[in-house]
C-alpha positions in Angstrom: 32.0 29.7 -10.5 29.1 28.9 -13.1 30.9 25.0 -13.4 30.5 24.8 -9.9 27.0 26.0 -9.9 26.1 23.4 -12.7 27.9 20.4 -10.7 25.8 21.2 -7.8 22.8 21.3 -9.7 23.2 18.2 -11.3 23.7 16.3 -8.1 20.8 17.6 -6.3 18.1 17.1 -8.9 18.5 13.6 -9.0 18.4 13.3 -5.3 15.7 15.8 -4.6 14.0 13.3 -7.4 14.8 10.3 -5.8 13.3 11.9 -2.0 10.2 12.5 -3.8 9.5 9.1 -5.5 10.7 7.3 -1.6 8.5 9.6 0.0 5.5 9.2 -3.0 5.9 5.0 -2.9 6.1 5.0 1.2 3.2 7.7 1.3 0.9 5.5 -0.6 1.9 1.9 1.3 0.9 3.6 4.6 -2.3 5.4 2.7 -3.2 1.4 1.4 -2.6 -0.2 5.2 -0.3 -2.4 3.6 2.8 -3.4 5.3 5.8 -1.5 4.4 8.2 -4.8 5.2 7.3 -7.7 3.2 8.1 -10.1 4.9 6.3 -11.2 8.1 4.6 -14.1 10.0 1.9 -12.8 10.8 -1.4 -15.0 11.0 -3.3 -12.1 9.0 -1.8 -10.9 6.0 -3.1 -8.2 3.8 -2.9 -9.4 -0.1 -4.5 -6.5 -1.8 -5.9 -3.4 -1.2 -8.1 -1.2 -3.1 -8.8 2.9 -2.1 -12.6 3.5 -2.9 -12.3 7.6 -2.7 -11.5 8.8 0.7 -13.5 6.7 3.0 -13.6 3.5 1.6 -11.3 0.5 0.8 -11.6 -2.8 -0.4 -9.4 -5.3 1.2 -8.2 -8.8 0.2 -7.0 -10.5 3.9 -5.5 -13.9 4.3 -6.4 -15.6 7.7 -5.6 -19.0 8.7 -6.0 -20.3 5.3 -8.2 -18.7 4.1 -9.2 -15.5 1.9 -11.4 -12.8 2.8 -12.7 -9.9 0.9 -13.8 -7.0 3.4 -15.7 -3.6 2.8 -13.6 -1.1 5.1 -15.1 2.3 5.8 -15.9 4.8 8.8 -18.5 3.1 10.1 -17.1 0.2 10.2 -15.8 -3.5 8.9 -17.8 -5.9 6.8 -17.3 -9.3 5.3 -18.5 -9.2 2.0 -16.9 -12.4 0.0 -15.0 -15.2 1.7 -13.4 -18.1 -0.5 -10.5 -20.2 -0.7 -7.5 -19.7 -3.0 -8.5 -16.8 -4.4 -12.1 -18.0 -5.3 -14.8 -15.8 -3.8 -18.4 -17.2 -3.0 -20.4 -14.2 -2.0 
């Protein structure tokens, strides 16, 4: 009775684990806005993404060849750096 107790115990920690870290790492892609599949062809794509406390974010978007770094908050969307390759002129 305890052995069977012990068995069931350690195969349920693990997967309780492994449920928290999916739900954790899926949690903070949808938090971030970034896609959760990788792989898309989509004409905008977001490359980075960058929580500033709970209203803010920092956004590095790629749009028909070039890259844009925009100010996301409540009130709205701004442009603050654009550049090409990675090379921001503000």
């Amino acid at each position: 009775m305890i052995v069977e107790y012990f068995v069931r115990l350690f195969l349920l920690i693990p997967l309780i684990g492994g449920l928290a870290w999916g739900s954790l790492w899926l949690w903070k892609r949808v938090q971030l806005g970034l896609p959760v599949k990788s792989e898309c062809n989509r004409p905008v794509r977001v490359v980075d993404a960058v929580a500033l406390g709970a209203n803010g974010k920092l956004l590095v978007v790629e749009f028909n060849g070039d890259t844009l770094l925009l100010g996301v908050s409540r009130s709205g969307i701004s442009r603050l750096a654009s550049g090409d390759k990675g090379a921001f002129d503000a």
